[in-house]
C-alpha positions in Angstrom: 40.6 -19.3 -16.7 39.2 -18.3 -13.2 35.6 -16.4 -12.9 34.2 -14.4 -10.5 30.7 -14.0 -9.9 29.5 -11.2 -7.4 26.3 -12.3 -5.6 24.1 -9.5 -3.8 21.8 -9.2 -0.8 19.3 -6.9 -0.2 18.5 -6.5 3.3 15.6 -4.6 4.9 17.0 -1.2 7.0 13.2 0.2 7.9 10.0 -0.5 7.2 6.7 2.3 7.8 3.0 2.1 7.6 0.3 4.6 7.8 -3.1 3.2 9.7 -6.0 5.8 8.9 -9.3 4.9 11.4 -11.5 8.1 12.4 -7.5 9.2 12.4 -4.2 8.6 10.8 -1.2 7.2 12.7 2.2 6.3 10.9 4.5 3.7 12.4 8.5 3.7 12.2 10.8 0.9 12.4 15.0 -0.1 11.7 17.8 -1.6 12.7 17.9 0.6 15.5 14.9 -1.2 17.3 16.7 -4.7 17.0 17.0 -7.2 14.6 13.6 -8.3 14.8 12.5 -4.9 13.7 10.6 -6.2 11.1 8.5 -9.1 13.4 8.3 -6.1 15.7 6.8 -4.1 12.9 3.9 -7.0 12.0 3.0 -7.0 15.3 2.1 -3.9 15.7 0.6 -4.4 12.3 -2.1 -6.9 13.6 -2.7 -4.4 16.4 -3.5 -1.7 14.0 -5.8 -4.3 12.1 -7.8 -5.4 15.2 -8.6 -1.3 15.6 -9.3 -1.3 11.6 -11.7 -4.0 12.2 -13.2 -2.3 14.6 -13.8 1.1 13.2 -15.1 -0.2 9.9 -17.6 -2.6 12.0 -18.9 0.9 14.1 -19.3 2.7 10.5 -21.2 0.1 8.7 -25.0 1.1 8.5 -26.0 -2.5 7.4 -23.9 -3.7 10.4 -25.6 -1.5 12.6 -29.3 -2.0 11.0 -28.9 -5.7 11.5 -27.6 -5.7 15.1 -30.8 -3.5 16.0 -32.8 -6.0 14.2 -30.8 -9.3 16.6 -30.4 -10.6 12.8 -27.8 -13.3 14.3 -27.3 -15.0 10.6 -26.5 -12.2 8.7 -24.8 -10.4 11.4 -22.4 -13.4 12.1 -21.8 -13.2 7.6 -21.1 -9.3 7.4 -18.9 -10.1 10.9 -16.3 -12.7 8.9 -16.0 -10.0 5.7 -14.7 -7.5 8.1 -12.4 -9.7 10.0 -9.7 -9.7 6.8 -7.9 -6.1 6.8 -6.2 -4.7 3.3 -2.8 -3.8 3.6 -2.0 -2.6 0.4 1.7 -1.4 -0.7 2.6 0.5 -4.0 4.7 -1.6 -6.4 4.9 -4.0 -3.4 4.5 -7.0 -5.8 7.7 -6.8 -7.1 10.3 -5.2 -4.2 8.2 -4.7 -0.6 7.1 -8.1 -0.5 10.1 -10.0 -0.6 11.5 -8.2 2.0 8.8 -9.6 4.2 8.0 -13.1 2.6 10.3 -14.8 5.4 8.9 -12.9 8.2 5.9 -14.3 7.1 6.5 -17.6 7.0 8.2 -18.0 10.5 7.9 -17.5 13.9 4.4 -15.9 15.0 2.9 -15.2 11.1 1.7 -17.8 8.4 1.0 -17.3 5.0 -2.9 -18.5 4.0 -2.7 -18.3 0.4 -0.8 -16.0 -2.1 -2.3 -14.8 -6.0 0.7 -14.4 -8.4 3.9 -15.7 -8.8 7.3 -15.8 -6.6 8.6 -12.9 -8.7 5.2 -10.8 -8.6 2.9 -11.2 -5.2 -0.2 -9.5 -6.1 -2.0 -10.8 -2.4 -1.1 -12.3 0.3 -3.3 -13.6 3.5 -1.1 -13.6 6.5 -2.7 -14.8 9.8 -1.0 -14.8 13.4 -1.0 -17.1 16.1 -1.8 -14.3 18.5 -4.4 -13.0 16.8 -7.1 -15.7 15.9 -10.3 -12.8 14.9 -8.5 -10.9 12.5 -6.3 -11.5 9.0 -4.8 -9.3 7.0 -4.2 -9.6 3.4 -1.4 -7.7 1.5 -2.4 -6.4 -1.8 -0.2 -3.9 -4.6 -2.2 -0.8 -5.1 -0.8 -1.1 -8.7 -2.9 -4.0 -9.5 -5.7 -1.2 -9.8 -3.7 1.1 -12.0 -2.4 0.7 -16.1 1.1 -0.5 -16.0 4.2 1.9 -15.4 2.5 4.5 -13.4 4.6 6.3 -10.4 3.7 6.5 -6.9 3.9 10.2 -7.6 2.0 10.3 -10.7 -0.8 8.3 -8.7 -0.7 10.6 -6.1 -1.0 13.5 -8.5 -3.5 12.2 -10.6 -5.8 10.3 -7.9 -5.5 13.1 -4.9 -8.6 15.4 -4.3 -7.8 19.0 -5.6 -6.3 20.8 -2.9 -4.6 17.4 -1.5 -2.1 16.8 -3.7 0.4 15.6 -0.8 4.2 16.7 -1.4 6.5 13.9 -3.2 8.3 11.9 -1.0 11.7 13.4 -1.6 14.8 11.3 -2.5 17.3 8.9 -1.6 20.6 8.3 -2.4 20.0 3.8 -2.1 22.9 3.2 -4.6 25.2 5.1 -1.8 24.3 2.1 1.2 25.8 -1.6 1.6 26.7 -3.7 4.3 29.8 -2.5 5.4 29.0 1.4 5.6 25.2 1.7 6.5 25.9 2.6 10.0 28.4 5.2 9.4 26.3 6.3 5.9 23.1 6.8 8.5 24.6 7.8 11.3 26.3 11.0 9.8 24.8 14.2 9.0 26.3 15.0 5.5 24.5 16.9 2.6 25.6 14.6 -0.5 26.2 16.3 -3.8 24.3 15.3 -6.4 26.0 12.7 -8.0 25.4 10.6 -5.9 21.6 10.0 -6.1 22.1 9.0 -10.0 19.8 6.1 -10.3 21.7 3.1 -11.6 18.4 1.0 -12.6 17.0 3.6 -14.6 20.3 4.9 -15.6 19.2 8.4 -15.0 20.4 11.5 -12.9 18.4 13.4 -9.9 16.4 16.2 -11.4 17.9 19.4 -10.2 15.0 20.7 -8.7 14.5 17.4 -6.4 18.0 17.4 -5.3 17.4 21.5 -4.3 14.6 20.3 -2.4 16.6 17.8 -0.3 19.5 20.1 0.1 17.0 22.5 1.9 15.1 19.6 3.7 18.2 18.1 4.9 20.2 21.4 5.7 17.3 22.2 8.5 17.4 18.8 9.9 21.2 19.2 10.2 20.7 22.2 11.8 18.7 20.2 14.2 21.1 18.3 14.8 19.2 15.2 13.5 21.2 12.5 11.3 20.5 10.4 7.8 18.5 7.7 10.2 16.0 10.6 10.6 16.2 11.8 7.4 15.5 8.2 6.2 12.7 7.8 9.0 10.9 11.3 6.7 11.4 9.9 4.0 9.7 6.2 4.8 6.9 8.1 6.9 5.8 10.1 3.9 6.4 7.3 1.4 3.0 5.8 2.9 1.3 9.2 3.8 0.8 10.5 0.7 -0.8 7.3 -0.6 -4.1 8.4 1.7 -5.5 11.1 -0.1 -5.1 9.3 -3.4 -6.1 5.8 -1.7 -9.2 7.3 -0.3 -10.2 9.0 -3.2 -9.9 6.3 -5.7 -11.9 4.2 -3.6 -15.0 6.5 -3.0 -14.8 7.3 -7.3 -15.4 2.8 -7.6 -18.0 3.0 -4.5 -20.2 5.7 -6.6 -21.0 2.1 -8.7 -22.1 0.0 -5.7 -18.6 -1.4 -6.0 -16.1 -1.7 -3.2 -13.0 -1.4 -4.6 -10.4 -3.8 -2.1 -12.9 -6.8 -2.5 -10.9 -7.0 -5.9 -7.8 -8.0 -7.1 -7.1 -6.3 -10.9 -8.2 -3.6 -12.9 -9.1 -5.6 -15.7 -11.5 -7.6 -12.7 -13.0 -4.4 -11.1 -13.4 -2.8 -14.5 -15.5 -6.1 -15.6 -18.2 -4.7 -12.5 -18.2 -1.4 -13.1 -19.2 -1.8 -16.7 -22.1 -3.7 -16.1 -22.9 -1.6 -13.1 -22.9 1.0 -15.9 -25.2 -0.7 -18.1 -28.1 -0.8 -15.4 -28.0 2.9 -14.4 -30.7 3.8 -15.9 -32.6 0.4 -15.7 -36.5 0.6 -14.7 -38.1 -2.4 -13.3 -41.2 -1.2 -14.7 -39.8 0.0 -18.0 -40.4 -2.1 -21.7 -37.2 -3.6 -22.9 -38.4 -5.5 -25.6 -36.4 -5.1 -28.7 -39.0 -5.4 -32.0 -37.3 -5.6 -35.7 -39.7 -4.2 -38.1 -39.7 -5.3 -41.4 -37.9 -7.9 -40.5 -38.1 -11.9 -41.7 -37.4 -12.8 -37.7 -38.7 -11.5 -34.5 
């Protein structure tokens, strides 16, 4: 009796990231920039990171306190805590990461440490050889969130009012593989339905969403653009409308005295928060002393 065993390979066709300083820039590679697209991609990265830096050392008021005071300790300290930039992902753990795990460990990038396991990467220090004053450190926004929560649900539920950022649209993955990508992207057909049914989940594309795509993709037709635009779109606003949501999530943690990226979990963040609770309302001049009258002890 003969067997056969099917063996599949994901590989990496693009890869997007959205920097926000005092503005927000969003960054697009593929295949189409080379086969190095994706060492191309963390160069550019470390770039991005060295401006990051930067801004986040102009608009810190301790920072700026100490350098008027020539504290040279403390300045040198708060220095090294902003020379590690967060990049952080959404369900990156588990799919984003190990697109980029052997990028990291070759040519100009190296891997400092990692927290999790090789199935689940919930961090990752990366530093590079051209770029000796500044780290960056991969994290999955998910580690701050309950389990089994969407990007779209986070962006829904974490977004300001009135910033609630369109959904990222759709994409028919199950329809790519090696041997047709280039004619797949390169064309400018609007697919029927079908064929955005999502094997994992076993589940259809809502009607609605696929009406949406059908009129997104019929005026970028009409543009004369192709599916590697189309795809472009869709990668762009996969990261933009993290921002809103990012941002505001943050600045809810910070109204404790906590800063959010300086931890890992929920569970971990939650632990300061409740404490930082607990002292709210704490005097330093008020009585605390608890007194149990009646009582055989004191």
């Amino acid at each position: 009796m003969k067997h056969t065993i099917d063996a599949s390979t994901l590989k990496a066709l693009s890869i997007a990231m959205t920097v926000k300083t005092e503005t927000t820039k969003t960054f697009y590679y593929d295949l189409r920039n080379g086969d190095d697209f994706i060492e191309q991609f963390l160069d550019e990265l470390f770039k991005q990171a060295l401006l990051v830096k930067k801004y986040n050392l102009q608009t810190c008021v301790l920072y700026n306190f100490l350098s008027e005071q020539k504290d040279v300790a403390a300045i040198a300290s708060i220095y090294k805590f902003f020379c590690n930039v967060k990049v952080l992902g959404y369900n990156s753990s588990k799919f984003d990461s190990h697109f980029l795990l052997r990028h990291l460990m070759t040519g100009n990038c190296s891997i400092k440490h990692t927290i999790g396991s090789a199935s689940a990467m919930k961090s990752i220090k990366v530093l590079h050889k051209n770029y000796d004053n500044v780290s960056i450190t991969f994290v999955d926004a998910m580690n701050y969130l309950g389990p089994g929560i969407p990007l779209k649900q986070f962006c829904k539920d974490f977004s300001p009012k009135g910033l609630q950022q369109e959904s990222k649209g759709v994409f028919p993955y199950d329809l790519l593989n090696a041997t047709n990508y280039k004619e797949v992207l390169g064309g400018n057909i609007i697919y029927p339905r079908e064929v955005f049914y999502n094997s994992l989940k076993k589940e259809p594309l809502p009607e609605e969403e696929y009406n949406e795509y059908v009129t997104e993709h019929t005026e970028m037709v009409s543009e004369g653009e192709c599916m590697w635009d189309y795809l472009q779109k869709y990668n762009e606003k996969d990261t933009q409308i993290m921002i809103p949501a990012l941002d505001n999530y943050i600045q809810m943690v910070r109204e404790f005295g906590i800063d959010l990226l300086q931890y890992i979990s929920l569970s971990s963040y939650a632990y300061s928060v409740k404490y930082a609770m607990c002292y709210q309302d704490f005097s330093i001049d008020g009585c605390y002393n608890v007194l149990m009258e009646d009582h055989e002890y004191h």
